[in-house]
Residue frames as a rotation matrix with the C-alpha (Angstrom) as fourth column:
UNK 1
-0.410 0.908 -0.086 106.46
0.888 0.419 0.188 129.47
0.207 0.001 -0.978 111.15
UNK 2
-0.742 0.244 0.625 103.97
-0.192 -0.970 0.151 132.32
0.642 -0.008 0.766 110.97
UNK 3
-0.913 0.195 -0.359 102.17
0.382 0.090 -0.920 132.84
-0.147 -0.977 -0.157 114.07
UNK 4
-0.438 0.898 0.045 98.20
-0.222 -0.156 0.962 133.21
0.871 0.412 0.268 113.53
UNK 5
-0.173 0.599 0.782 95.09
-0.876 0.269 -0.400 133.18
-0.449 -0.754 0.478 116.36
UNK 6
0.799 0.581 -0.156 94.99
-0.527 0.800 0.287 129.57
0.291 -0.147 0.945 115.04
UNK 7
0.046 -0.999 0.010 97.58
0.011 -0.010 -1.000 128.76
0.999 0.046 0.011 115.78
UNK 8
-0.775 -0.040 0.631 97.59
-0.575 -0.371 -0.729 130.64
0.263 -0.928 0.264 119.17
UNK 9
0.484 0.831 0.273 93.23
-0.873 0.480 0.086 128.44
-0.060 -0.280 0.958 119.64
UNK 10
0.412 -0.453 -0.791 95.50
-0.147 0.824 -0.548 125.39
0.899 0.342 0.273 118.17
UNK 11
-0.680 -0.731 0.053 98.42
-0.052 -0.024 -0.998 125.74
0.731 -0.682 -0.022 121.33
UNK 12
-0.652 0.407 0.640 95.41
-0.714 -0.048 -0.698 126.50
-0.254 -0.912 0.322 124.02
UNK 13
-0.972 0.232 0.047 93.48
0.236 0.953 0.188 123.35
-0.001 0.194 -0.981 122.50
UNK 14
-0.278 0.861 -0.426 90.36
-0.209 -0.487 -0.848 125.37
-0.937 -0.147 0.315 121.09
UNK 15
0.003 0.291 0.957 88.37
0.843 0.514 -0.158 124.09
-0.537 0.807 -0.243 118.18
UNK 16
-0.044 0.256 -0.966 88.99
-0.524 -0.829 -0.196 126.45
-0.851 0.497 0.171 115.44
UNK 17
0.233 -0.187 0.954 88.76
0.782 0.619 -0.069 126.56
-0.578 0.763 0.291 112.07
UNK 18
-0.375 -0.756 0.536 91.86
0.859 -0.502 -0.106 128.94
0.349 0.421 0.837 110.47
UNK 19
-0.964 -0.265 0.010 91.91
0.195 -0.734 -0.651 131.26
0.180 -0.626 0.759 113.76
UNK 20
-0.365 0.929 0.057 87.80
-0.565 -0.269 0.780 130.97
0.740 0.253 0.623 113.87
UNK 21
-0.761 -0.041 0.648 86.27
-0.548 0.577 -0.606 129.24
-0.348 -0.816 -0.461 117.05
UNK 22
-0.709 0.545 -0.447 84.60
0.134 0.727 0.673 125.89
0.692 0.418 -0.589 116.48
UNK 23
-0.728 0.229 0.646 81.82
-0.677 -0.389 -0.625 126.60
0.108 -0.892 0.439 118.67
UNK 24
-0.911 0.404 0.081 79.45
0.406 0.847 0.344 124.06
0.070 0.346 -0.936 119.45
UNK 25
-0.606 0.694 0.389 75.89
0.503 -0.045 0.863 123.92
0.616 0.719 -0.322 118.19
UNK 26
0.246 0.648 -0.721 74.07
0.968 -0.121 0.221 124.69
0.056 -0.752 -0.657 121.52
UNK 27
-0.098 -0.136 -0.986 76.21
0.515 -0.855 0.067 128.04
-0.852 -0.501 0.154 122.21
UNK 28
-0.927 -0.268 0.263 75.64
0.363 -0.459 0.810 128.87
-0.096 0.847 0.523 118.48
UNK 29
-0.524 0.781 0.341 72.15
0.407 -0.122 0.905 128.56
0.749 0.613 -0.254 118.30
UNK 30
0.282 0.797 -0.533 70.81
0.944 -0.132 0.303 129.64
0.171 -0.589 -0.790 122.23
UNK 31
0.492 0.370 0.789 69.14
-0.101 -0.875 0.473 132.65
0.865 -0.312 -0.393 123.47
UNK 32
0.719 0.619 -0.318 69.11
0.370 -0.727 -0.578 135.30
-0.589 0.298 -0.751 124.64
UNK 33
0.560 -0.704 0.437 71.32
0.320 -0.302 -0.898 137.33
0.764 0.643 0.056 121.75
UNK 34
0.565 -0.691 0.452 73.59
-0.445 0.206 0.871 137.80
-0.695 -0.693 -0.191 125.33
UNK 35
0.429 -0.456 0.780 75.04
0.217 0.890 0.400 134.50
-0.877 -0.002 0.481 124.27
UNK 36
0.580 -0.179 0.795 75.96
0.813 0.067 -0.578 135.88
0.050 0.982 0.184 120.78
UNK 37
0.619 -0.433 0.656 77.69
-0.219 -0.896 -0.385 139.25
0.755 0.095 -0.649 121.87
UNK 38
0.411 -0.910 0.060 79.64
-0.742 -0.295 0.602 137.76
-0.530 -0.292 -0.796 124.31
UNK 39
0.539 -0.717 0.443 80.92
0.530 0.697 0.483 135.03
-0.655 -0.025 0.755 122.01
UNK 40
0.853 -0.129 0.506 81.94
0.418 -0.412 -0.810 137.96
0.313 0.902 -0.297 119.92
UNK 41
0.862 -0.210 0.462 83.45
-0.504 -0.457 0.733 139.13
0.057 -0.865 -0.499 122.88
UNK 42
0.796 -0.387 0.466 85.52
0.088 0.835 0.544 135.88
-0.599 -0.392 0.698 123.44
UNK 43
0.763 -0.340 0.550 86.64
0.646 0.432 -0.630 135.82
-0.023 0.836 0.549 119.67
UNK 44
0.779 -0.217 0.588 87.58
0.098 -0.884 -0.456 139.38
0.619 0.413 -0.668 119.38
UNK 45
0.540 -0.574 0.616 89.68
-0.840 -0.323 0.436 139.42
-0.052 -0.753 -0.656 122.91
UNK 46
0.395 -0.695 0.600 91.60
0.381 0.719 0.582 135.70
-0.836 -0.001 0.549 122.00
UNK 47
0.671 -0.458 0.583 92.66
0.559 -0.204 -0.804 137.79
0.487 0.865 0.119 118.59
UNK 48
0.606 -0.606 0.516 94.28
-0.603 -0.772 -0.198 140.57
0.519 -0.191 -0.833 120.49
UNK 49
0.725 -0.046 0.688 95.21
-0.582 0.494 0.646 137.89
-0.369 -0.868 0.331 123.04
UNK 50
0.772 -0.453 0.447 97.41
0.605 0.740 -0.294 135.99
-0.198 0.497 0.845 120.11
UNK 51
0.876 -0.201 0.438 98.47
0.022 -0.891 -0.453 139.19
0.482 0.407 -0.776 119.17
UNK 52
0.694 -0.351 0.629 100.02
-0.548 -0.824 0.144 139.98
0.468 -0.445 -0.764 121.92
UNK 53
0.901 -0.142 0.410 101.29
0.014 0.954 0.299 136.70
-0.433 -0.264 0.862 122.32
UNK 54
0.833 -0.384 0.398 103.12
0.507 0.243 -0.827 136.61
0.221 0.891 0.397 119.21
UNK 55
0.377 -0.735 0.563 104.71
-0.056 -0.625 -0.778 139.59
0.925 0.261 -0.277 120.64
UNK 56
-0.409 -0.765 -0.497 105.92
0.311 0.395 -0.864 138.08
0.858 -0.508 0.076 123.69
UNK 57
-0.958 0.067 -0.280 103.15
0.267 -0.154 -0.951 139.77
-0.107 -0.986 0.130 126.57
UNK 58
-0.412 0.911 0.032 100.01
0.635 0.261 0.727 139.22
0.654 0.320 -0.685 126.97
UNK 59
-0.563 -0.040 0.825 97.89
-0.481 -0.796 -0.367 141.73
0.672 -0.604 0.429 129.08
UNK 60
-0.961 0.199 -0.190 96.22
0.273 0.615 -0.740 140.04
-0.030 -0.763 -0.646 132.39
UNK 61
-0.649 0.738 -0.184 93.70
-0.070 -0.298 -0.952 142.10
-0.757 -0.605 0.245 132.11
UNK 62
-0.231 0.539 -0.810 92.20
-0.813 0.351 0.465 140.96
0.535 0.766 0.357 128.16
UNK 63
-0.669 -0.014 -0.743 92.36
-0.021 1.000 0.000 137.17
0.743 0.016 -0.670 129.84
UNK 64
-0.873 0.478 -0.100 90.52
0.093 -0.038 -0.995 138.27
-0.479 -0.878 -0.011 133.05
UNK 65
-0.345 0.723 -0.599 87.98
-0.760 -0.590 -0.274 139.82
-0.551 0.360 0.753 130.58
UNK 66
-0.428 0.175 -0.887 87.96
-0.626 0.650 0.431 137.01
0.652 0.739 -0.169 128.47
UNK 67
-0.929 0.204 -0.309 87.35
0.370 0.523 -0.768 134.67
0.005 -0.828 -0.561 131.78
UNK 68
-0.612 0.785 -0.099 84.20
-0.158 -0.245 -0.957 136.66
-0.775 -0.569 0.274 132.89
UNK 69
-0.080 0.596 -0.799 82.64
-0.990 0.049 0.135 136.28
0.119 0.802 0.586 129.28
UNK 70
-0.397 0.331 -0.856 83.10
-0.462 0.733 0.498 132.93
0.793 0.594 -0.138 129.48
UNK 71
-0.878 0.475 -0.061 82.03
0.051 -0.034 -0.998 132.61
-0.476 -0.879 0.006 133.07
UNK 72
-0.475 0.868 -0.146 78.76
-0.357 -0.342 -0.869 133.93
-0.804 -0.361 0.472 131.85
UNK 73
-0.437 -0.027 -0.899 78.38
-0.687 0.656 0.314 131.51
0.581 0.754 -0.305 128.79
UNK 74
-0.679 0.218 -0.701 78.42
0.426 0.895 -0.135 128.72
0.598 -0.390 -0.700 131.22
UNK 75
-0.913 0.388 -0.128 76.02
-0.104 -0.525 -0.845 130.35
-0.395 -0.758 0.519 133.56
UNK 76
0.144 0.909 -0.392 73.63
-0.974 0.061 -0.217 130.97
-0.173 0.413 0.894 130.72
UNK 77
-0.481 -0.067 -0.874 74.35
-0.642 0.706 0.300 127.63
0.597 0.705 -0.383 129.54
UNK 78
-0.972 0.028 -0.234 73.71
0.194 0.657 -0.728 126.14
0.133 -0.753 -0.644 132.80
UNK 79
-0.464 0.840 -0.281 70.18
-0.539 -0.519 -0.663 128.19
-0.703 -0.157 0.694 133.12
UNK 80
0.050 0.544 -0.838 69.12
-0.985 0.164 0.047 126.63
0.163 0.823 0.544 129.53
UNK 81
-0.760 -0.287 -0.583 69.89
-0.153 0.951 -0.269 123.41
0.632 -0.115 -0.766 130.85
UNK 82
-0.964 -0.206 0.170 67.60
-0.154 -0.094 -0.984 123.98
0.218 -0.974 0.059 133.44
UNK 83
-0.466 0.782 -0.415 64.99
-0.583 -0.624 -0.520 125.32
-0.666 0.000 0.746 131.83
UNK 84
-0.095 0.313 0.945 65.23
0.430 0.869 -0.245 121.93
-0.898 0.383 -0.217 129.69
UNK 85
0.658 -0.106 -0.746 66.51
-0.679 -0.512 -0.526 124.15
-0.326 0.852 -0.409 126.47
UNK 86
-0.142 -0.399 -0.906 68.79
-0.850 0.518 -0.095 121.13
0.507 0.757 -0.412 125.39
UNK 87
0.913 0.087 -0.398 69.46
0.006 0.974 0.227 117.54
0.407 -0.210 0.889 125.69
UNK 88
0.702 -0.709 0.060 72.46
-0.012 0.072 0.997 116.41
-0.712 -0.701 0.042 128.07
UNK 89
0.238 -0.774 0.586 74.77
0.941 0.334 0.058 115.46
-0.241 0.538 0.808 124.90
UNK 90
0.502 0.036 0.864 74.52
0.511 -0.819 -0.263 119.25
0.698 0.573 -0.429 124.18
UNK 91
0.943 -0.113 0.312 74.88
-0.295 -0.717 0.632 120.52
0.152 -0.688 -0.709 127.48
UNK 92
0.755 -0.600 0.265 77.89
0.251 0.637 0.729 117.80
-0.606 -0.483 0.631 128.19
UNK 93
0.297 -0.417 0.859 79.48
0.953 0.182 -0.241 118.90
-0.056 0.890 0.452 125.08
UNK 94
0.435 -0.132 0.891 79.37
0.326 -0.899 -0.292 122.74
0.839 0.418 -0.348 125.51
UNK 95
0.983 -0.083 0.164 80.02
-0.183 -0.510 0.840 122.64
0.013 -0.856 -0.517 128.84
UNK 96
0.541 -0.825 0.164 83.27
0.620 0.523 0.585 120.22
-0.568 -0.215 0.794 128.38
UNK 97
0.058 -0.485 0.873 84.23
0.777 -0.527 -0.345 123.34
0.627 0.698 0.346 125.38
UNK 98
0.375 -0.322 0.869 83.93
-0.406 -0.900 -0.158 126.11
0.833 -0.294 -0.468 127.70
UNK 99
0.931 -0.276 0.238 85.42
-0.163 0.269 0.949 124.36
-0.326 -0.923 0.205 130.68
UNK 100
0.288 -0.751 0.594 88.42
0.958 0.224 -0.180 123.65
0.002 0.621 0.784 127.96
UNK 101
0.632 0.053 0.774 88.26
0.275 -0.948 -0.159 127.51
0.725 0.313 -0.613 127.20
UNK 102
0.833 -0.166 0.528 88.59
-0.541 -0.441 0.716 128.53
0.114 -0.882 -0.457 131.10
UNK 103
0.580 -0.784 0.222 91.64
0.617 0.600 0.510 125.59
-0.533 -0.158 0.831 131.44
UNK 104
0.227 -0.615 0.755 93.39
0.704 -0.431 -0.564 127.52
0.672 0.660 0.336 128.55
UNK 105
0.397 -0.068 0.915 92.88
0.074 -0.992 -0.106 130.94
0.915 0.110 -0.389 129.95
UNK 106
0.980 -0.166 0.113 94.29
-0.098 0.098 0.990 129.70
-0.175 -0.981 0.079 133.52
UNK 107
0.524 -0.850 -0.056 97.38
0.630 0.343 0.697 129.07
-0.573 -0.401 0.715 132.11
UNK 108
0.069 -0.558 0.827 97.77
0.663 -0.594 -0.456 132.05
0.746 0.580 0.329 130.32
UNK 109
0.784 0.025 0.620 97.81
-0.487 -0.595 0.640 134.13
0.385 -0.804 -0.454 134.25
C-alpha cells in the first residue's frame, strides 16, 4: 500500500477527499480571511505531518503548530457563534470537526 496524506486524514479520522480536508461549510465560508490562512496552515502542516509519518517520525513541534492553528479556528468559531454568525447545526458540526482534529493531533504527541 502506498502511503498518501489521505490516507494519513483517513487513519486520524479527518474528512478528506484524496489527501484534501473535508472542511465544513461554516469554516469554509467565515470571516475574517484569518480563518482561511490558518486552514491553509492546518492543510499544509498535516502534509508534512504524513510525510514524516510515512517515514517513521513525526516532529512534535509541526503537531504543536498544527494544535495552536486549530486552537484558534475554534476560538474564532466560537466568537461567530456569538456574534450569532451561524445556526447551532453549523456551529455543532464544525465544532464536533475541529474537536475531531485536536483528538487526532493528541495522539500523535
Amino acid at each position: 500500500m502506498t502511503f498518501t496524506t489521505g490516507n494519513f486524514l483517513d487513519a486520524m479520522g479527518v474528512a478528506n477527499h484524496g489527501g484534501q480536508i473535508s472542511w465544513p461549510f461554516e469554516l469554509r465560508v467565515m470571516g475574517p480571511s484569518e480563518v482561511t490562512d490558518l486552514r491553509r496552515q492546518v492543510e499544509g502542516l498535516l502534509q508534512v505531518t504524513a510525510t514524516q509519518a510515512a517515514h517513521g517520525h513525526v516532529n512534535l513541534r509541526l503537531v504543536e503548530a498544527t494544535r495552536r492553528a486549530v486552537d484558534r479556528l475554534d476560538l474564532l468559531l466560537q466568537r461567530d457563534k456569538e456574534r450569532g454568525g451561524l445556526g447551532m447545526t453549523s456551529y455543532e458540526d464544525s465544532k464536533r470537526f475541529l474537536d475531531q482534529l485536536k483528538d487526532s493531533l493528541n495522539l500523535l504527541q
